[in-house]
C-alpha positions as CSV (number, residue, x, y, z in Angstrom):
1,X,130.6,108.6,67.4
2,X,128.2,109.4,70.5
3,X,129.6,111.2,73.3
4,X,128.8,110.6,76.8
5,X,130.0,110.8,80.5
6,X,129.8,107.4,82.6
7,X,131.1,109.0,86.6
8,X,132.0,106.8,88.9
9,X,133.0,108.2,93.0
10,X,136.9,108.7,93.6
11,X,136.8,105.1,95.5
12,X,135.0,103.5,93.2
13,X,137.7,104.7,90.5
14,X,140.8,103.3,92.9
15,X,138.6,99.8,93.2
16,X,137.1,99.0,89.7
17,X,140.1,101.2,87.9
18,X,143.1,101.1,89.9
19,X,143.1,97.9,91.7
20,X,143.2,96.2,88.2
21,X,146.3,97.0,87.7
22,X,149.4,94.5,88.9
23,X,153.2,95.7,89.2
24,X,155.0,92.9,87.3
25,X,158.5,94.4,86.6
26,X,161.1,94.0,89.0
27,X,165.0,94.1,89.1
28,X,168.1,94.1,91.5
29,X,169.7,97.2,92.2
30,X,172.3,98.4,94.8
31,X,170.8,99.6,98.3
32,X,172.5,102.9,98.8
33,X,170.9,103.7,94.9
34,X,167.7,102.1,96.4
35,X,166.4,105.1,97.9
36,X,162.5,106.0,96.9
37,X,161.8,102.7,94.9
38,X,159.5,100.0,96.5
39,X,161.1,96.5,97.8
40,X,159.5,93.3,95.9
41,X,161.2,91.3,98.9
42,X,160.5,90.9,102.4
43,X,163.6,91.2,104.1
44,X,164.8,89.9,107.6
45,X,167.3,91.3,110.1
46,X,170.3,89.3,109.4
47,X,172.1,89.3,113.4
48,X,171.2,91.4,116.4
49,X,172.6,94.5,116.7
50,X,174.2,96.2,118.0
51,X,176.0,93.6,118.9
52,X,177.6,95.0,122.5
53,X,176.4,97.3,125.0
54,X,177.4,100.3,123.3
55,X,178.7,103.9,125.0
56,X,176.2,106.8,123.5
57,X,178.6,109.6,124.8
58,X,182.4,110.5,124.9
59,X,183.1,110.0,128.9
60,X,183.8,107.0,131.6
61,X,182.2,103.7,132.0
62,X,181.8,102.7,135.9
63,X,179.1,101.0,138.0
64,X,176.3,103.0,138.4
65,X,175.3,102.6,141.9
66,X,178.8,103.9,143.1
67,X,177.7,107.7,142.4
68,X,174.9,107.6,144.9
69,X,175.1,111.3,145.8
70,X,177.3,112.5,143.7
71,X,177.2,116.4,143.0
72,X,179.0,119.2,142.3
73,X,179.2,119.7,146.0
74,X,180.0,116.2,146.9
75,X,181.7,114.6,143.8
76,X,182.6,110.5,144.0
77,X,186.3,109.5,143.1
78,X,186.5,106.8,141.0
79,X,190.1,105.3,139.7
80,X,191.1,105.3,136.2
81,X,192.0,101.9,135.4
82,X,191.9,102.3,131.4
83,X,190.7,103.1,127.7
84,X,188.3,101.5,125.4
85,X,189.6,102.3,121.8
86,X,187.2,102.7,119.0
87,X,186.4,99.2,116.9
88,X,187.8,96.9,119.9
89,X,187.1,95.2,123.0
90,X,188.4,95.3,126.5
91,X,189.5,93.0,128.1
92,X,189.7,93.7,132.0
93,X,186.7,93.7,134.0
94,X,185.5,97.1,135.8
95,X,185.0,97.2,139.3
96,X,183.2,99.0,141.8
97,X,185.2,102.7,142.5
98,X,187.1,102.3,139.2
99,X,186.3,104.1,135.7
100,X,187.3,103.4,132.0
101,X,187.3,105.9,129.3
102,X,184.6,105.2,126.8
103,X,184.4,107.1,123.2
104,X,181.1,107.8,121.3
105,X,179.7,104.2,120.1
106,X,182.8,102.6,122.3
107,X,182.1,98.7,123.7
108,X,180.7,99.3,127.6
109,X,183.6,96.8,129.6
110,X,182.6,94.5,131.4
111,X,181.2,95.1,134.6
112,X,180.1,98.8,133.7
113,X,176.4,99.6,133.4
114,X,176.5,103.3,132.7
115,X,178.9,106.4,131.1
116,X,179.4,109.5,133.0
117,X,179.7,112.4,130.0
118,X,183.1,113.8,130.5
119,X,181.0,117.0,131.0
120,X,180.5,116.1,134.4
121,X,183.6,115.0,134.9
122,X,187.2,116.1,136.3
123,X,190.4,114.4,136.4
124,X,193.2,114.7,138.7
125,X,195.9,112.2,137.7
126,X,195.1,108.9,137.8
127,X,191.4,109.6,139.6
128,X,188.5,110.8,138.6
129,X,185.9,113.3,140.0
130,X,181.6,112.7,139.6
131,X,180.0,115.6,139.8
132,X,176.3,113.9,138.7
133,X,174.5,110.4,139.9
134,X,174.0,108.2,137.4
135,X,171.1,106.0,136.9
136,X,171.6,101.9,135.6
137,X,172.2,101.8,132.0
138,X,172.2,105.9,131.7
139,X,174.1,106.8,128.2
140,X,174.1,103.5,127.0
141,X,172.6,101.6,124.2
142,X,172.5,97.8,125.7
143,X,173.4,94.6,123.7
144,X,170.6,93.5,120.9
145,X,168.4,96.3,121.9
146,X,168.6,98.2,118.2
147,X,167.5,95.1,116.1
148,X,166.9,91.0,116.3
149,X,167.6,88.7,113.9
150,X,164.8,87.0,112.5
151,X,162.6,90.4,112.8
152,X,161.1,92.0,109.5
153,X,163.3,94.7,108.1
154,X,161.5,95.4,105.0
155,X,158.0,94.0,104.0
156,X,157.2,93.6,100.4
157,X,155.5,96.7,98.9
158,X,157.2,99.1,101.4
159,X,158.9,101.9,100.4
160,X,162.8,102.3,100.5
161,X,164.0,105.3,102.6
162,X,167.1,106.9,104.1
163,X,166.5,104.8,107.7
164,X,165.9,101.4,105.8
165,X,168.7,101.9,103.8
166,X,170.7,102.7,106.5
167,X,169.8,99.3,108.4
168,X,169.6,97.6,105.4
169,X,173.8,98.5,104.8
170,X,174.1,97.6,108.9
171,X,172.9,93.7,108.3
172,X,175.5,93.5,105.4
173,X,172.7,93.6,102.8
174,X,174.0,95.4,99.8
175,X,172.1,94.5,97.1
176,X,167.9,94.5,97.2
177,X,165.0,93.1,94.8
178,X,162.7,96.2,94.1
179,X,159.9,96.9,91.9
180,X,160.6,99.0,87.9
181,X,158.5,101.9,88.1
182,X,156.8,103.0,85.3
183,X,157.2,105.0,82.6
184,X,155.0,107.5,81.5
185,X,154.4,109.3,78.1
186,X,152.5,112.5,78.4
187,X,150.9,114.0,75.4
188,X,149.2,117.8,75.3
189,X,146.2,118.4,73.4
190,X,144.4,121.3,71.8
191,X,144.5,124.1,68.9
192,X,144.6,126.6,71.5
193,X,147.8,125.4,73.1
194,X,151.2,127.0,72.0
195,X,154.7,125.7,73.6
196,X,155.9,127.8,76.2
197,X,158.8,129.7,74.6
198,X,156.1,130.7,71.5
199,X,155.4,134.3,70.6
200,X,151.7,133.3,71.1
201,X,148.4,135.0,70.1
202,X,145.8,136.8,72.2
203,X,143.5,134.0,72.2
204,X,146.4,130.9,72.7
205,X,147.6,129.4,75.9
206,X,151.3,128.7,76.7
207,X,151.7,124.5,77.7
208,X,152.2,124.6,81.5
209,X,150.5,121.2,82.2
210,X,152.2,119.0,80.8
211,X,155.6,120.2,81.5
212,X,155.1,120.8,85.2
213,X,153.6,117.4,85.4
214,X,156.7,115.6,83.8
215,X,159.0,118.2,86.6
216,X,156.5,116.7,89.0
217,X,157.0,112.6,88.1
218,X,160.9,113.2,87.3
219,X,160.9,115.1,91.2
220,X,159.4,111.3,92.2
221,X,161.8,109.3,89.9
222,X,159.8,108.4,87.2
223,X,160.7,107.9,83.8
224,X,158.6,110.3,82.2
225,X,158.8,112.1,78.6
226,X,156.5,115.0,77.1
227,X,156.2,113.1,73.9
228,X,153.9,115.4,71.7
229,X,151.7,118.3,71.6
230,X,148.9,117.6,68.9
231,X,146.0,120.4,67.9
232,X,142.2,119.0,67.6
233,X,143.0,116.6,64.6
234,X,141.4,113.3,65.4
235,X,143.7,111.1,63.6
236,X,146.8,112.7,64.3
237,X,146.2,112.3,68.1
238,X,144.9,108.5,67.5
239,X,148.3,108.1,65.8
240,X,150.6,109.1,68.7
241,X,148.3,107.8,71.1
242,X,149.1,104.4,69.5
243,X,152.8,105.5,69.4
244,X,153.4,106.1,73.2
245,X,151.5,103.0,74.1
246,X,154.1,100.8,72.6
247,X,156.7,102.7,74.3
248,X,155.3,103.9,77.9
249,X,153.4,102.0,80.8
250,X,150.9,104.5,81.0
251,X,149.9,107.4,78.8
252,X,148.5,110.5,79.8
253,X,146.9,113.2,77.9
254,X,146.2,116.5,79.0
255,X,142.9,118.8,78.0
256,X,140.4,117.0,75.3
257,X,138.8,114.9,78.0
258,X,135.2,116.8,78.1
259,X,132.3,116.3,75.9
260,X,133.1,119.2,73.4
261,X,132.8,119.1,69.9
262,X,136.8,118.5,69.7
263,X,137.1,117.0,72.9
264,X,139.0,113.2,70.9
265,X,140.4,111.6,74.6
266,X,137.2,109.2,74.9
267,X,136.7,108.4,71.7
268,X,140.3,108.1,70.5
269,X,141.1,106.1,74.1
270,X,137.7,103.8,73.0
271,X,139.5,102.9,69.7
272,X,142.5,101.5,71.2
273,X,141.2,100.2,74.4
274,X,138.9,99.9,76.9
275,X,137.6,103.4,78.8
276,X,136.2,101.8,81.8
277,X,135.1,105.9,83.8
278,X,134.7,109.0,81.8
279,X,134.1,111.5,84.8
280,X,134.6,111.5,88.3
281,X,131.9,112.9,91.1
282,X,134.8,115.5,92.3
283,X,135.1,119.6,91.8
284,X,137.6,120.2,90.1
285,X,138.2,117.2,87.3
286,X,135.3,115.7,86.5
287,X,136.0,115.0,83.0
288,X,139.0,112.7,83.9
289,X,139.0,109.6,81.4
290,X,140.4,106.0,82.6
291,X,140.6,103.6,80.2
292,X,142.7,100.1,79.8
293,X,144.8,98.7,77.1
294,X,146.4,95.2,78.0
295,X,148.2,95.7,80.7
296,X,148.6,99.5,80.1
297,X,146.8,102.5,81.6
298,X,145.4,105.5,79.5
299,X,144.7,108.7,81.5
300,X,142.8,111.4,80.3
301,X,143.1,114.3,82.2
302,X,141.4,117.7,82.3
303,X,143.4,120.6,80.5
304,X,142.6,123.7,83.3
305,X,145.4,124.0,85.4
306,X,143.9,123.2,89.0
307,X,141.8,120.5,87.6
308,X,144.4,118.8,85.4
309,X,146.6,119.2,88.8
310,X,144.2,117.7,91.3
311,X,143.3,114.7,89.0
312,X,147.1,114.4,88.7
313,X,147.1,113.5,92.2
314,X,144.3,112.0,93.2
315,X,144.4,109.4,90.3
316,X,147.8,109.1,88.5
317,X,150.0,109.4,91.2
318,X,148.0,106.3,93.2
319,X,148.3,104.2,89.7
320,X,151.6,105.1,89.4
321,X,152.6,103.8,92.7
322,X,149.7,100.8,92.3
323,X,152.5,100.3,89.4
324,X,155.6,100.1,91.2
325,X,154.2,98.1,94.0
326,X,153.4,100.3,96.8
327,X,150.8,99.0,99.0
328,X,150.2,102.5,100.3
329,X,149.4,103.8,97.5
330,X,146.2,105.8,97.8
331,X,146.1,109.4,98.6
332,X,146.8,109.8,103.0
333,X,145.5,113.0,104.8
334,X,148.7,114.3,105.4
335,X,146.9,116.7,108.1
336,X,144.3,118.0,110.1
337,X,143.6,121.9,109.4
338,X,141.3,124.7,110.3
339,X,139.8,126.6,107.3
340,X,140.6,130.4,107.2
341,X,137.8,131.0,105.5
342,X,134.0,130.1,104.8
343,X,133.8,127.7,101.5
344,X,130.9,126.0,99.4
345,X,130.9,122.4,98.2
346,X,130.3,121.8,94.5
347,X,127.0,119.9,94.7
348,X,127.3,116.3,94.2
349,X,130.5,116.5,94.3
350,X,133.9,115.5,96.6
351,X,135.4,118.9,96.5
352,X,139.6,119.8,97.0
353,X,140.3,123.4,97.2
354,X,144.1,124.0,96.8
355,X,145.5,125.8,100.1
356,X,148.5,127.1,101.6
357,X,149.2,125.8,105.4
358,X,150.8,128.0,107.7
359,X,150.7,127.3,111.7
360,X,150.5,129.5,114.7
361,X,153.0,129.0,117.5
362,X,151.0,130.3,120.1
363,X,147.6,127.6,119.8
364,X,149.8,125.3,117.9
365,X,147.4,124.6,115.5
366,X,148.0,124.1,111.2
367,X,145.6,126.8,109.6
368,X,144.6,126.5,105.7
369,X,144.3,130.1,103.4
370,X,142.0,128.2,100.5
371,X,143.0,129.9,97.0
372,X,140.1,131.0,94.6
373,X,138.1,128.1,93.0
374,X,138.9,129.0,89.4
375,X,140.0,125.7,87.9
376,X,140.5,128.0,84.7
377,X,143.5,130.0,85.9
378,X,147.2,129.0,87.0
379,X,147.4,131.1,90.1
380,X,145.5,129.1,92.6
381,X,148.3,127.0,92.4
382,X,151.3,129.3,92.7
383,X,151.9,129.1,96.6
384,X,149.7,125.8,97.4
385,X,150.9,123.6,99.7
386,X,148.8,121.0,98.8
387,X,144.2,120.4,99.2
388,X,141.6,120.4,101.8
389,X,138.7,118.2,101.3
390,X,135.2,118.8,101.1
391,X,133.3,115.3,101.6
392,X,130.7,114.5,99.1
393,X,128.0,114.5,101.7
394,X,129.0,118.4,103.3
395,X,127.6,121.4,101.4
396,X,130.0,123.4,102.9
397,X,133.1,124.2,105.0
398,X,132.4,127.3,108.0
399,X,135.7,129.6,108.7
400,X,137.4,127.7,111.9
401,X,136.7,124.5,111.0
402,X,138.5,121.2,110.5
403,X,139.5,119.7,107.4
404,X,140.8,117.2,105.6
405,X,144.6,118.2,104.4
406,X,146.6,116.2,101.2
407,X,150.2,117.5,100.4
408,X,151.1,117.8,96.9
């Protein structure tokens, strides 16, 4: 079997790879369990809210016009005529130079158009003192002014979060369509690699990879399983290659993915599919394999730490969310940052140097320590925060200036 490298560019990999693949799987689940998966639905706001003109402090609802003036020097009196209580209406209208008390989220009465905070407030019996003017509509959320019925509340292909479950449970809507996400098998490769609790050898390499990566998917709510670690045994790895495509959406292997004399991923993921990219024109992970079978993706990524990493982001985390139906699912600069330091391009080549961001309160402005470009070695990724980017076109980044920043 004839080994060989076919590179495609990172976008042409999203478009030609990627974009092939169609989330199909979907399911009903509760919304307050929603939180993190995508909607299949497109959902409309079910009646306006909030429904009444609604009191966005604990104090007095009057007319605003009749503190004109008002100060500490000069307070208005205002008569107490009443009370809203929490959950109800009232019923009597307000008038000018009278005052009602009003709770946190109370009904405004009729007739009021703005809350004094009891703050600046002091009663003597049945009258009340205004130390502050008040402007129309001050403290007060007005009728239908939150949400409208008809209006979107969630598109299809949008992910669910804390706010959108939050409105969702406000419109009554308890229940929600959303897409499966995936599962993912993840199988280690190579004589050289040892489980981490082994008493290893001088010359072995304790399995991080693959374990951190299935921390990583399990963090985002995957279903994910470390299903093997096989040595440089052709057939074996064929075998439970085979194996985890019956059971997982998409398989990932770590380390084999090169052009070595051992390096199986292309040829085994040839026999039992399509490999439509073997290398991508980025620094590090270039020798990522993406290959097809049915309906089900087969990722070979590199086994150094920081390149296994970085292709972990920049291609399986997009195909996992293509998967579950995100629409957003390519890789956002999460940032703009100023290099710390001066940094070479790998030629050819997008480059992502892992980083850690800190800021400085005095310019306000994010600032990026790059890490050592050893792909080989774990430590560059100890403290990153996430990558900078180095386009393909640049040949290098000077100290001070501005760069492309992706959170892990």
């Amino acid at each position: 079997m004839g080994k060989f490298m076919n590179f495609a560019r990172r976008e042409e990999i999203y478009e030609k790879y990627i974009n092939l693949f169609k989330p199909e799987k979907n399911f009903e689940i509760p919304v307050d369990s929603a939180m993190g998966y995508v909607s299949f639905e497109k959902i409309f706001v079910r009646e306006n809210l909030p429904g009444f003109d609604k009191s966005t402090v604990d104090g007095y609802a009057l007319i605003a016009e009749d503190t004109s003036g008002a100060s500490r020097e000069f307070p208005k009196t205002f008569k107490i005529t009443g009370k809203v209580e929490m959950g109800k209406g009232y019923e009597n209208v307000v008038r000018s130079k009278e005052a009602v008390w009003v709770p946190t989220g109370g009904v405004i009465p009729s007739g009021a158009n703005a809350v004094v905070m009891v703050e600046d407030t002091m009663v003597e019996g049945e009258f009340l003192k205004v130390f502050k003017q008040l402007h129309p509509w001050e403290n007060v959320i007005k009728k239908d002014s939150g949400m409208r019925k008809g209006e979107v509340l969630v598109n299809r292909g949008e992910r669910i979060t804390f706010g959108k479950i939050d409105a969702l449970l406000a419109n009554g809507i308890t229940k929600i369509m959303v897409y499966k996400k995936p599962s993912v098998g993840i199988i280690s490769t190579g004589s050289e690699v040892v489980e981490p609790d082994a008493q290893k050898s001088f010359f072995e390499v304790r399995d991080g990879n693959t374990y951190t990566l299935k921390a990583y998917l399990k963090h985002l709510g995957y279903e994910v399983e470390r299903v093997a670690h096989v040595k440089d045994e052709y057939e074996k790895f064929l075998r439970i290659v085979k194996e985890a495509l019956e059971k997982y959406d998409v398989v990932v292997t770590s380390g084999g993915s090169s052009v070595g004399k051992k390096d199986f991923t292309r040829e085994v993921f040839s026999e039992v599919g399509e490999v439509y990219f073997h290398g991508a024109w980025i620094k590090p992970g270039k020798p990522t394999v993406f290959a097809k079978v049915g309906e089900k993706a087969l990722i070979g990524l590199p086994g150094k730490p920081v390149s296994f990493m970085v292709s972990a982001y920049l291609f399986l985390l997009p195909l996992l969310k293509r998967l579950e139906g995100d629409t957003m699912w390519k890789p956002k600069v999460c940032a703009y940052v100023v290099s710390e330091d001066s940094l070479k391009a790998a030629h050819g080549r997008e480059t992502f140097i892992p980083v850690k961001i800190f800021d400085n309160f005095e310019n306000k402005i994010l600032y990026a320590k790059p890490f050592p470009d050893e792909s080989g070695l774990v430590k560059p990724l100890l403290n990153a925060d996430g990558i900078i980017r180095i386009p393909l076109e640049k040949e290098k980044v000077e100290k001070g200036e501005v760069c492309e920043f992706y959170m892990f």
